[in-house]
N, C-alpha and C positions, 0 to 999 in steps of 0.2 A: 692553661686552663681555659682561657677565653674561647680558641681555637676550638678545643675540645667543643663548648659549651654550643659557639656558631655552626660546627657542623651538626652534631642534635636536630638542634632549630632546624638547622635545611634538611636534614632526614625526615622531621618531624613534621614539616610542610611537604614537602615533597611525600612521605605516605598518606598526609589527610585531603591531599590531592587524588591520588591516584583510587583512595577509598571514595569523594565525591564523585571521580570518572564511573567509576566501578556500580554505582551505586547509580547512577543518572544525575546527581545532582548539576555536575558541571553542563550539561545540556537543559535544560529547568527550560530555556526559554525556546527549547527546538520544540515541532509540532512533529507528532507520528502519526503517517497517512499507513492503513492497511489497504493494499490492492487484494481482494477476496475473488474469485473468480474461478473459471476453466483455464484452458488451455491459451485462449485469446492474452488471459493474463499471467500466464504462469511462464508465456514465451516460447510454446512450443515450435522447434526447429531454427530457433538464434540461440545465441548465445544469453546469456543471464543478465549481461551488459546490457545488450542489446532490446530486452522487453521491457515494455513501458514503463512500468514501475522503475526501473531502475533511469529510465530516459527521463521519466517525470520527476524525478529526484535532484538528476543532474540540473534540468532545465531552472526549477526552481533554487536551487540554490546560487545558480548562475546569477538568477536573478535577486540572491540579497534575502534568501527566505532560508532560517534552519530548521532544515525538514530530515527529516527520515519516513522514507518509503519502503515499507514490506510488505514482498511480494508473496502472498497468501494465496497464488493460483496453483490449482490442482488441476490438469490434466483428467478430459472425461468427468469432470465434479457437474453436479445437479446443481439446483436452488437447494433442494434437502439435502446433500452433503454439506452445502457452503451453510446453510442452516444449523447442522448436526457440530461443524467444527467452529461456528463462532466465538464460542465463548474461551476455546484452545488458542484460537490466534488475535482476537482482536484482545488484547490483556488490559491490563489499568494503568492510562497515560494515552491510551491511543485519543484522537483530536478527533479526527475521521476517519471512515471507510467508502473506499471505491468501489462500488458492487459494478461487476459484470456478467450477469447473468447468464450470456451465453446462450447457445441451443441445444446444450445437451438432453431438457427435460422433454422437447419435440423428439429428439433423436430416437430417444430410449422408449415411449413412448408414457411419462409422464408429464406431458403439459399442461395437466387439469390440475397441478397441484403449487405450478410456479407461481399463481398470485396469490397464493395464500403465503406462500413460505417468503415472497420477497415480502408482504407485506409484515410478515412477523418478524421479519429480522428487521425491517424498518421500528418496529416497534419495540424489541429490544435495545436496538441502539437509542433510540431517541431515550429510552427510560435510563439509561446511562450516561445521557449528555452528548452521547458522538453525534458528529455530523455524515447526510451519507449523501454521496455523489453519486448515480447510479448511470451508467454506462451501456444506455442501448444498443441493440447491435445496428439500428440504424447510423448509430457511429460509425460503424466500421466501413458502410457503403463506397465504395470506390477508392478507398487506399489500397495500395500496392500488396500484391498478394503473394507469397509462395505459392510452385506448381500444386500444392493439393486444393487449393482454390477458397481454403477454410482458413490458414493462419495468415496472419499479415508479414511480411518482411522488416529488417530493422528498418527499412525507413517510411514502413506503415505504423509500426509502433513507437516511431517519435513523431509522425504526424498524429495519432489517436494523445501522445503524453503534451503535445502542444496543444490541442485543442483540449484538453482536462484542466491545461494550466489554471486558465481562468477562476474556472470553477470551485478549482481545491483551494487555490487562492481564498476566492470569497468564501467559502467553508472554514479555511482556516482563521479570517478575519484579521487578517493583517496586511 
């Protein structure tokens, strides 16, 4: 009977665990950074490993931080797409958002409308409590590029997720 009774208990921890994992409970004290972006962030022409959000994830945890970083980059996305799917990706728990603005709105020819829309979703999030690190493409000046001369290389997107560190750091506050 005892037997009996001990294994229960250890099924019965063992599933109110697996419903805390399930649930996020077991992660309470990790931070979730949204990377929102183009292509710059979505990693076009590496691998998934390889684009900063996911470099920036790794870096940060290396260093002692429980993060999760989701990588929210849309390939060819506006300020008004990344605008239009905010409230799809960045959900309830997110800490902060990494805006990358990108040059798609110059590209397509709506640039008259990017500072309004970064400035709105600045103003969403902040009405939500998120913090936002915003990632000019002055960033990007001189890190290592693939041949099409617009994406970075994996080891431009973990020089861009090293120099974020700081940042998301002090965003995160810890």
């Amino acid at each position: 009977m005892r037997i009996l009774s001990a294994t229960i208990r250890v099924a019965a921890v063992g599933c109110l665990a697996f419903l805390a994992a399930s649930l996020g409970f077991a992660s309470a004290g990790a931070s979730t950074i949204v990377a929102l972006g183009a292509s710059n962030t979505f990693g076009k022409g590496v691998a998934r490993n390889q684009a900063y959000p996911a470099q920036l994830e790794a870096i940060l945890r290396a260093r002692g931080y429980g993060v999760r970083v989701i990588n929210a980059g849309v390939n060819g996305a506006t300020t008004g797409d990344m605008l239009r799917r905010l409230g799809a990706v960045v959900r309830p728990g997110a800490n902060v958002v990494i805006l990358q603005p990108g040059g798609n709105d110059r590209r397509i020819g709506v640039e008259a409308y990017r500072a309004g829309n970064i400035a709105e979703i600045q103003s969403r999030l902040k009405a939500r409590g998120i913090r936002l690190v915003i990632v000019e493409n002055s960033m990007l000046h001189g890190l290592p590029r693939q041949a099409d001369g617009q994406h970075l290389t994996p080891e431009g997107y973990r020089m861009l997720a090293e120099s974020l560190a700081a940042q998301v750091t002090s965003a995160i506050g810890k």
